[in-house]
N, C-alpha and C positions, 0 to 999 in steps of 0.2 A: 493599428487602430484606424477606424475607417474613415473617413474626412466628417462622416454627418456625427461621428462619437467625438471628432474633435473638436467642431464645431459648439455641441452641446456643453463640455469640457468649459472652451473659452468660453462661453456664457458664463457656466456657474461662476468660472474664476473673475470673473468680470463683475458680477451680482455679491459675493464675497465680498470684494475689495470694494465697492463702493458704501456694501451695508457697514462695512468695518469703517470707514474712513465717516460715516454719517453718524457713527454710535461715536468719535469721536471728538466729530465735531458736540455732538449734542452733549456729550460729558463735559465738556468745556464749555457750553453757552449756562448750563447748570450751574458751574463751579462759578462765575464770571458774576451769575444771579444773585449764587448766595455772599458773595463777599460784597454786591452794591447793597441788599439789603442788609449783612449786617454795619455796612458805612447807613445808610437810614437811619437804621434803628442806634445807630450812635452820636447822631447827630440827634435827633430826637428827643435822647436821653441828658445830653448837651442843651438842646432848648431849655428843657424840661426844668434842668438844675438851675439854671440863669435863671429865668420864672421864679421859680422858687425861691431862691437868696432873694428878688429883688421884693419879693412879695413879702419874706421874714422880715427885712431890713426894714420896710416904709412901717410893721406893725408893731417890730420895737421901737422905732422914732414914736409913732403914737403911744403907746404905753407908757415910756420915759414923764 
């Protein structure tokens, strides 16, 4: 193999391993994404329910 075939070689393998190692950082900022939003969306849902009791609770005090 000729130094300028080897040269080209270490690039690819060079370009490989960085796209490899950037697909998985990125599968992991992804993954990271979806478990904060669904901590949001359960927190949310957490407001949502307190709201709710506190707002049944004060309209059966009034009905009573």
């Amino acid at each position: 193999m000729t130094n300028n075939n080897k040269r080209n070689k270490t690039k690819e393998n060079i370009k490989d391993t960085a796209g490899s190692a950037f697909h998985t950082v990125h599968s992991a900022l992804e993954t990271t994404e979806d478990a904060a939003m669904n901590a949001v969306d359960a927190t949310a849902n957490a407001v949502e329910n307190v709201t709710d009791n506190v707002t049944n609770k004060k309209q059966n005090r009034n009905n009573q």
